[in-house]
C-alpha positions in Angstrom: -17.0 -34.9 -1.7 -14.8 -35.0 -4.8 -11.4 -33.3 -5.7 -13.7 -31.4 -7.9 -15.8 -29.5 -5.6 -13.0 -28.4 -3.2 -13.6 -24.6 -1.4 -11.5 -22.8 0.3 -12.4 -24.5 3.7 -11.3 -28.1 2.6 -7.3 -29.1 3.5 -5.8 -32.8 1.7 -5.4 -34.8 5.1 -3.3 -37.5 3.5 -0.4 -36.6 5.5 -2.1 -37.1 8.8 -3.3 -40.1 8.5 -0.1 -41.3 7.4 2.1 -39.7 10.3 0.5 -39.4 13.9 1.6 -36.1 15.4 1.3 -33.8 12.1 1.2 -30.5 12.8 0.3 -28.0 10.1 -1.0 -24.3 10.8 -4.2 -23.8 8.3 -5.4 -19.8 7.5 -8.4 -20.0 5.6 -11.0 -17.5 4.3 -14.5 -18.3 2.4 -18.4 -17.8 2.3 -20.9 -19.6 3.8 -23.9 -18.4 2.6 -27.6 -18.9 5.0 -25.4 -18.0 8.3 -28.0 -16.7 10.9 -30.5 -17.6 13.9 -33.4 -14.8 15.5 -33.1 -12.4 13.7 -28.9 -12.0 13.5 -27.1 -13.1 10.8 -23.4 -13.2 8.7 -24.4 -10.6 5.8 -24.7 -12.4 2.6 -21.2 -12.7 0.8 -19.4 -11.8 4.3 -16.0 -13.7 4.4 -15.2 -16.3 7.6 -12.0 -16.4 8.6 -11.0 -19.7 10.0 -7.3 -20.3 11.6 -6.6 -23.4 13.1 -3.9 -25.6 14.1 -4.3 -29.4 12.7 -2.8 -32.0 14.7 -2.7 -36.1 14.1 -3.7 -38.0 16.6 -4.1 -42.1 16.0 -7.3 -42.2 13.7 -7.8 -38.7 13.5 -7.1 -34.8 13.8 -7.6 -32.1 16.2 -8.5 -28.8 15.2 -8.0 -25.9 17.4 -7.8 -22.0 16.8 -10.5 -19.6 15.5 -13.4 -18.6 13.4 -14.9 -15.1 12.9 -16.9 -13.3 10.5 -18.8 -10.0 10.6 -22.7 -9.9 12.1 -25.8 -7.9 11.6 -29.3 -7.7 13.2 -31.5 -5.2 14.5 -31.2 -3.7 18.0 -33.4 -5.3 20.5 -34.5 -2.1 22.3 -34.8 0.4 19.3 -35.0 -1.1 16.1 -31.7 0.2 15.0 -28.8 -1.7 12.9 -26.2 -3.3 14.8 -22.9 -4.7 13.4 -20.2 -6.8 15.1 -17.7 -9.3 15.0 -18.4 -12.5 16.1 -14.9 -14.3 17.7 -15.7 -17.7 18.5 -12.7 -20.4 19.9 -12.9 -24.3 18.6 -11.3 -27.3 19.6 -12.8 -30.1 17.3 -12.3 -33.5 16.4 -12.3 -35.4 13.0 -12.0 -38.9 12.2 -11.1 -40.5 9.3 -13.8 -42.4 7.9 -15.8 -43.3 4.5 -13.6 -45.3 1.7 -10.1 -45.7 3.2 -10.3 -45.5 6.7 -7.9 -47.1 8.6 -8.1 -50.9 9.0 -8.8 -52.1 12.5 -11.0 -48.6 13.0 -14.3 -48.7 14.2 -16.2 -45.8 12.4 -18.4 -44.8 14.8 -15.7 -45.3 17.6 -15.9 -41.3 17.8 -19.3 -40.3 16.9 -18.8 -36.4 18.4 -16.2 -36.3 15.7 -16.2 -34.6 12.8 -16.0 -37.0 9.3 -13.1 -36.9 7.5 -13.9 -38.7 3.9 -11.5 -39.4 1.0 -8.4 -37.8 2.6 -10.7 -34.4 2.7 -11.2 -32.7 5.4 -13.5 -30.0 5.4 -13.6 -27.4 8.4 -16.6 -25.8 6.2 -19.3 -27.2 8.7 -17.2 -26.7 11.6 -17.1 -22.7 11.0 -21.1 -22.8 10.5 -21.3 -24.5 14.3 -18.8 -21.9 15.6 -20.3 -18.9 14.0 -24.2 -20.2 14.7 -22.8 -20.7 18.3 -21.9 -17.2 18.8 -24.0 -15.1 17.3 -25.4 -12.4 20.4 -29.1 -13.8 20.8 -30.3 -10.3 21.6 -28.3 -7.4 20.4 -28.3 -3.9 21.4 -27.0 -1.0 19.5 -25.3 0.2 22.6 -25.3 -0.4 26.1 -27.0 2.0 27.7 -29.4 2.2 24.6 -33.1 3.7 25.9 -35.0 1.9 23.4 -38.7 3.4 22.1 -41.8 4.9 24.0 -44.1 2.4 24.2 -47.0 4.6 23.8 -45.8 7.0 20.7 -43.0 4.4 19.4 -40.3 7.7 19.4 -36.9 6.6 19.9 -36.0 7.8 23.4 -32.2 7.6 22.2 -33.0 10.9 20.2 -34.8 12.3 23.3 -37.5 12.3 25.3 -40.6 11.8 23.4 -42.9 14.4 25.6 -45.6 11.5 26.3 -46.6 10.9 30.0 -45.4 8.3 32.2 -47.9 5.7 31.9 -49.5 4.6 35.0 -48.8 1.8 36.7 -52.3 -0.5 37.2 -50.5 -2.4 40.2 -51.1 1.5 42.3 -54.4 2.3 40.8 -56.2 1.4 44.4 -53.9 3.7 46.2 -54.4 6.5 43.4 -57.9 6.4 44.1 -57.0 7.0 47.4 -55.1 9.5 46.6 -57.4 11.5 44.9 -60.3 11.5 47.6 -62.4 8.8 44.9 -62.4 5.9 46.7 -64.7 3.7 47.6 -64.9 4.3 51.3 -61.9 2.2 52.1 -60.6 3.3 56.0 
């Protein structure tokens, strides 16, 4: 990563490495574009927020706080558009690594960790995890959302569709029965 392709989710780390126990508050906002998973995703252009609190520990930095951004998908029961806020916690690691890392420092002493290259440290792919995390996996427009007929396709959250119950095959032997058509069964 060069100076020249900074974005809004990369904060100068110099100052870490250099004192252990930094503390800086970082409030940053930004697109990420390609945010989704089954169907839900971040809209395109949406903004993630990302607030954190960046602390130096020997070798590295701890990032704690939050990430949200706006969602949208398609209700699981009826079709219809959802929208929400997804509000996920972190509590991440990144090590300093690549050219200058600090002498004596295994790189892959903390493999878990987020990399930390050139003094840059970017919290861009740590807001993808935490958003891709969170999304719902099946989302419904409402709770008690009635979803659609599955014989006419109406949406039931409109009202009832006028179709008849469908019948259940698991009682067809005891319908028989029931209507005097059966087979002889005592």
């Amino acid at each position: 990563m060069t100076v020249g392709s900074l974005h809004p989710f990369v904060v100068h780390a110099a100052s870490f490495r250099k004192v252990p126990g930094t503390t800086r508050h970082e409030a940053r906002h930004g697109v990420i574009d390609g945010l989704g998973i089954l169907g839900v995703s971040v809209p395109p252009g949406a903004e993630l927020e990302v607030e954190v609190t960046l602390s130096s520990y020997p070798g590295g930095v701890m990032a704690t706080g939050s990430v949200s951004a706006p969602w949208q998908a398609e209700c699981r029961r009826c079709g219809g558009p959802v929208r929400g806020r997804v509000q996920a916690d972190v509590r991440e690691r990144f090590r300093f690594g690549g050219p200058g890392a600090a002498a004596g420092m295994s790189v892959g002493e903390d493999e878990d960790a987020y990399l930390i290259e050139d003094d840059l440290l970017d919290l861009e792919p740590l807001a993808r995890d935490a958003v891709l995390l969170d999304l719902p996996l099946a989302p419904v427009c409402r709770t008690d959302c009635q979803g659609l007929c599955p014989q006419c396709g109406a949406d039931l959250n409109r009202g009832a569709c006028g179709c008849a119950p469908a019948a259940d095959p698991r009682w067809s032997v005891l319908d028989a029965l029931r209507d005097g058509s059966g087979d002889g069964l005592t």
